[in-house]
N, C-alpha and C positions, 0 to 999 in steps of 0.2 A: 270158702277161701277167705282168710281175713287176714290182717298184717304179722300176726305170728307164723304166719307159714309164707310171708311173701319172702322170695329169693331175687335180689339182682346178681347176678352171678357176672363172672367174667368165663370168656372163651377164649381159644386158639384161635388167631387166625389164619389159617391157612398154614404154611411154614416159615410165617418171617419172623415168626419168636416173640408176637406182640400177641397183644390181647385184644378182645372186642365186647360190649355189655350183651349178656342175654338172657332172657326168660322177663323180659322188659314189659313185653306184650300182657300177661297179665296183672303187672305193676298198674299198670297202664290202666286195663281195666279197673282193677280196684280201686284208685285215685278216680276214675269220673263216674264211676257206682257212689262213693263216697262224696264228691262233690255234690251230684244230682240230690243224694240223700239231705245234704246241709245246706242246699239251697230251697230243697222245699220246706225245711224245719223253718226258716224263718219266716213262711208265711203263719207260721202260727200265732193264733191268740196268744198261746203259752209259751212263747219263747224268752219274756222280759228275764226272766230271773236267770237266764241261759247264752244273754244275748251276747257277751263278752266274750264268751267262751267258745261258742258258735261263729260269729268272725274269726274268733283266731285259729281256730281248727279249717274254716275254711279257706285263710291265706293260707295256710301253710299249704295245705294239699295242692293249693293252685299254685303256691312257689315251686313245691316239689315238680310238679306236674312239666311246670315251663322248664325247668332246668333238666329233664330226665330230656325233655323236647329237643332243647336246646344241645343238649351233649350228645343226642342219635342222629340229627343233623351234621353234628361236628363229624362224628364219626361214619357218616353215610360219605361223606365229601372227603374225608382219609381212604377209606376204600377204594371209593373212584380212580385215587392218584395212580 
């Protein structure tokens, strides 16, 4: 499973004619398989020529990460209502 086959998809909820994210869960996965991966890359000896690239790959995933966080919160708390 890798990012050309990840899907966030939208669903029905229920019958109120709104929508909800799903298929998150292995988003999910892949974003901290990914992280773990680019946080061990930078213990390496051979990351100099890499290191730029390698931060910036790992904020994003960690941006991505909070915001996907941050909006299944939102929408766990919409449910509730």
């Amino acid at each position: 499973f890798e990012w050309k086959e990840a899907v966030l998809g939208v669903k029905e909820y229920r019958d109120t004619g709104t929508y909800v994210l799903g298929g998150w869960d292995e988003i999910f996965q892949l974003l901290d398989d990914h992280i773990v991966m680019s946080q061990a890359m930078t213990f390496s000896p051979f990351k100099k020529p890499f290191e730029e690239r390698l931060d910036s790959w790992e904020h994003g995933l960690k941006l991505c990460s909070d915001i996907l966080e941050q909006w299944l919160a939102c929408q766990r708390n919409w449910m509730y209502l």
